[in-house]
VMD Tcl script that builds the backbone (N, CA, C; Angstrom):
set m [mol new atoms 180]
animate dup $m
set s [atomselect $m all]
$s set {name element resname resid chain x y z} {
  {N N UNK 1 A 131.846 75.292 -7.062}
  {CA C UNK 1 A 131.942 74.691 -5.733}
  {C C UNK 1 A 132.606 75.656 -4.747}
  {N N UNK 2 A 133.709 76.180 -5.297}
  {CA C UNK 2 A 134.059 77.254 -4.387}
  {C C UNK 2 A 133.784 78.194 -3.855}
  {N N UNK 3 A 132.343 78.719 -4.793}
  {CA C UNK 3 A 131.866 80.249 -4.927}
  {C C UNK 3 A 130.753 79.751 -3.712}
  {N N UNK 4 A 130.235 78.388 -4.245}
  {CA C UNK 4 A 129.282 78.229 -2.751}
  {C C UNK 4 A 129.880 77.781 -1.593}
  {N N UNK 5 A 131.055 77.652 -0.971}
  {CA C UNK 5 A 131.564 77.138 0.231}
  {C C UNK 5 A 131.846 78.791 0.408}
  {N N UNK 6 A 132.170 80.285 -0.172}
  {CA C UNK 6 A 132.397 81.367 0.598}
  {C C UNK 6 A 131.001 81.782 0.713}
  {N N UNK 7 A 129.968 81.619 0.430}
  {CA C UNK 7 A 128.630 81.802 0.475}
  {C C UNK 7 A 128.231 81.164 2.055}
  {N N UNK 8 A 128.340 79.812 1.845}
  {CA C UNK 8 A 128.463 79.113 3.488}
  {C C UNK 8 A 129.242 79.907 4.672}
  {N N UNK 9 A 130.701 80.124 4.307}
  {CA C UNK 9 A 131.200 80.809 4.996}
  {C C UNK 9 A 130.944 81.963 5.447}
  {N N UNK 10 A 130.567 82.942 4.072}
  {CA C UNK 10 A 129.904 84.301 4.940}
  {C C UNK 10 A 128.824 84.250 5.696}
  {N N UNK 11 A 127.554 83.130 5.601}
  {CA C UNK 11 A 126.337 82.961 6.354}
  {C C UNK 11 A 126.662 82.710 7.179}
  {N N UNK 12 A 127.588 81.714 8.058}
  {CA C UNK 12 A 127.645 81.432 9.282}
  {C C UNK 12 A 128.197 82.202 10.045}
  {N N UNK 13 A 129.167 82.715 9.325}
  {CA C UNK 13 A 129.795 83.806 9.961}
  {C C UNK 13 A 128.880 85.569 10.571}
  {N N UNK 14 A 127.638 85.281 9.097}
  {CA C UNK 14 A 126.739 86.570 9.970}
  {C C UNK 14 A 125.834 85.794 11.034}
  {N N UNK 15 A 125.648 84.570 10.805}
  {CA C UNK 15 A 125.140 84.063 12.457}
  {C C UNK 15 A 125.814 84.073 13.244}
  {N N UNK 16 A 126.879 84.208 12.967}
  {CA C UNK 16 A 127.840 83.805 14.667}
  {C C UNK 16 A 127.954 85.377 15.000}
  {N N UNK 17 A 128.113 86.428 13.935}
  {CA C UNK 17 A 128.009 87.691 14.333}
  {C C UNK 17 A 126.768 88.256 14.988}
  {N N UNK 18 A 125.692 87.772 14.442}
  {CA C UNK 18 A 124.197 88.013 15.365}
  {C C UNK 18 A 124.266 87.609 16.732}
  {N N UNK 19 A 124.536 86.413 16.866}
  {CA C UNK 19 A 124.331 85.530 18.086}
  {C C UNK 19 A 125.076 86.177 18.953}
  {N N UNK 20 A 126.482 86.958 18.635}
  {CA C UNK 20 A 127.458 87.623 19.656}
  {C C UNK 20 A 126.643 88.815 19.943}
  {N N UNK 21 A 125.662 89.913 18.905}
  {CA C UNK 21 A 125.300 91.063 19.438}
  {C C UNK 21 A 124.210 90.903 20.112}
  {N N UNK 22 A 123.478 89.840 20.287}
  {CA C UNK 22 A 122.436 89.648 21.031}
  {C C UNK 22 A 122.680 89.451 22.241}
  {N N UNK 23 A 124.048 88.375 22.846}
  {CA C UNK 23 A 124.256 87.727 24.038}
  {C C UNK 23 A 124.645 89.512 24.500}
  {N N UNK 24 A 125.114 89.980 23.738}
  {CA C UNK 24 A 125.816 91.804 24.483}
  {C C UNK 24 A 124.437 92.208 24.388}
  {N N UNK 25 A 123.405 91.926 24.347}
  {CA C UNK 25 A 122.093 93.164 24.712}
  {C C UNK 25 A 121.693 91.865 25.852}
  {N N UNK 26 A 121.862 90.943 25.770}
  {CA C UNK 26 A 121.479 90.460 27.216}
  {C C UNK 26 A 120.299 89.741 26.832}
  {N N UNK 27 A 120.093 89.338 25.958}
  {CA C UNK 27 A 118.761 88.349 24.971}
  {C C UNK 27 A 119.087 87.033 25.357}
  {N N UNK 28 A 120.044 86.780 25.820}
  {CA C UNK 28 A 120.739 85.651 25.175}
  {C C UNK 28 A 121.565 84.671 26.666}
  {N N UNK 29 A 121.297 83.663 26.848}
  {CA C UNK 29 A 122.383 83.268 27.902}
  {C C UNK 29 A 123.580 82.759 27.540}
  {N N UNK 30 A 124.208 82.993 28.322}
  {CA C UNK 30 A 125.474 83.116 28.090}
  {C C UNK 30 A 126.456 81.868 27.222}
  {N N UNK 31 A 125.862 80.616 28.265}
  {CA C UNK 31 A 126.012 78.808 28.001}
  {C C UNK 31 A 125.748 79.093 26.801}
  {N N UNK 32 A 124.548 78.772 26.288}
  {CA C UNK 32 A 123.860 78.861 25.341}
  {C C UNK 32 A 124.784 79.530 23.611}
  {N N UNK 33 A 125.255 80.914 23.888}
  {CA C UNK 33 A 125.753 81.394 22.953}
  {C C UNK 33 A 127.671 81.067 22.921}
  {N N UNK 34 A 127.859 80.648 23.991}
  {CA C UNK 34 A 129.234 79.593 23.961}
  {C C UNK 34 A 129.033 78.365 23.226}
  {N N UNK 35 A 128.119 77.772 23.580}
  {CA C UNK 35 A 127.765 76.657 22.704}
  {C C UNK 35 A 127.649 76.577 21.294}
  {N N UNK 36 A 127.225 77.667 21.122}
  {CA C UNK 36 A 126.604 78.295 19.596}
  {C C UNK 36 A 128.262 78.916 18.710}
  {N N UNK 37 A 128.579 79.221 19.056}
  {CA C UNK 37 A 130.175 79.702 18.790}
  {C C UNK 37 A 131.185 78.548 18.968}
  {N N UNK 38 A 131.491 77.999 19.887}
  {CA C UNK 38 A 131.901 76.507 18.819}
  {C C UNK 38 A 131.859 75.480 18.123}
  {N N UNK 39 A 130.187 75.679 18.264}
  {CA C UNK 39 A 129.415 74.759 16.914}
  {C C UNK 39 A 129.440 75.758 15.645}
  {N N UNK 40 A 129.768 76.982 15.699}
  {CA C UNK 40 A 129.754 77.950 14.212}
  {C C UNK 40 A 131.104 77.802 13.810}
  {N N UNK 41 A 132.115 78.275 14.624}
  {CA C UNK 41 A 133.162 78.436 14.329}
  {C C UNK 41 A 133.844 77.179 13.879}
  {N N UNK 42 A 133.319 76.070 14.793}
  {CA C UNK 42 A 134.063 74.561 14.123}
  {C C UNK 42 A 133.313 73.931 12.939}
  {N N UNK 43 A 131.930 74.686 12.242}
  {CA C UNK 43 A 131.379 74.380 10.728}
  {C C UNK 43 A 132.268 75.351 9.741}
  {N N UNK 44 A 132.801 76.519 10.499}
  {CA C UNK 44 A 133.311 77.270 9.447}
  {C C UNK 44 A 134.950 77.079 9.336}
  {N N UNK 45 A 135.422 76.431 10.245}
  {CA C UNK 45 A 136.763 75.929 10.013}
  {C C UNK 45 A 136.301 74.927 9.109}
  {N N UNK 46 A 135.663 74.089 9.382}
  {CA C UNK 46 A 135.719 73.088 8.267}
  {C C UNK 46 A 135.760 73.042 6.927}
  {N N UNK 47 A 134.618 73.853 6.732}
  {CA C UNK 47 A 134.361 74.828 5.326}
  {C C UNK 47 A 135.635 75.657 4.718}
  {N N UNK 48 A 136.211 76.335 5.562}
  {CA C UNK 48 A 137.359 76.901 5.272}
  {C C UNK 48 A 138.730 75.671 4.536}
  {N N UNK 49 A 138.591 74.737 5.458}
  {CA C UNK 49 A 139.474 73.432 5.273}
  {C C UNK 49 A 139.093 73.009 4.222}
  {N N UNK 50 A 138.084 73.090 3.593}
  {CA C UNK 50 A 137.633 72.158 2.619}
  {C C UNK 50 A 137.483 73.107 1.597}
  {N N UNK 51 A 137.723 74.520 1.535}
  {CA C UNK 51 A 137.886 75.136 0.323}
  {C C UNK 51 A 139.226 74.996 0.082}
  {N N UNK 52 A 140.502 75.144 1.413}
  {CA C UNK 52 A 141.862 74.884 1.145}
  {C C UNK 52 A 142.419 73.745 0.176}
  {N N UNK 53 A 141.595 72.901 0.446}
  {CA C UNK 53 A 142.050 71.759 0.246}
  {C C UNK 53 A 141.271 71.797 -1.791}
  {N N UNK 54 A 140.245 71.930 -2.042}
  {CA C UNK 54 A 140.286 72.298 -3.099}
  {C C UNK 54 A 141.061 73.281 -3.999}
  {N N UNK 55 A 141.390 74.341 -3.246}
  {CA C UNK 55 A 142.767 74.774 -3.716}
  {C C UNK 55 A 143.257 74.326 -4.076}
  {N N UNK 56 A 144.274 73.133 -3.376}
  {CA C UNK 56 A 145.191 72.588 -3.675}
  {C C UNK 56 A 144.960 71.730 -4.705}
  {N N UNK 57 A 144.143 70.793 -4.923}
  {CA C UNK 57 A 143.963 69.930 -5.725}
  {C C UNK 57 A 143.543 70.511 -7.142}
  {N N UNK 58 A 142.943 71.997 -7.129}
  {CA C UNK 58 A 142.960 72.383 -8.648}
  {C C UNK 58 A 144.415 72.993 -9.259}
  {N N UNK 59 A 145.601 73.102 -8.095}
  {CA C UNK 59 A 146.793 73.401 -8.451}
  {C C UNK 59 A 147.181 71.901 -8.754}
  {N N UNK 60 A 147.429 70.621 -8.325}
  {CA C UNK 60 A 148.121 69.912 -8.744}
  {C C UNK 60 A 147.229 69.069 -9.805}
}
mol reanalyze $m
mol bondsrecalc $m
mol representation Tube
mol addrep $m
């Protein structure tokens, strides 16, 4: 379970890295890739939260 939530994590994270080098070549509007970056970043906090939290629970 863990090995696939950093799997999730690294994918979104190379989308949110695409989506940033595109809006810098000017592909991209601007709204649009703001939008896109706190809908990535707030799936990958989550994901992140929810591997933490399995952490914890295979420690106690």
């Amino acid at each position: 379970m863990q090995k696939k939530l950093w799997i999730e994590i690294f994918v979104y994270s190379l989308l949110l890295i695409t989506f940033i080098y595109l809006d810098l070549k000017n592909d991209m509007p601007t709204v649009y890739l703001i939008t896109l970056i706190v809908a990535y970043l707030s799936v990958i906090i989550y994901k992140i939260n929810r591997l933490i939290k399995l952490k914890s629970s295979d420690v106690n």
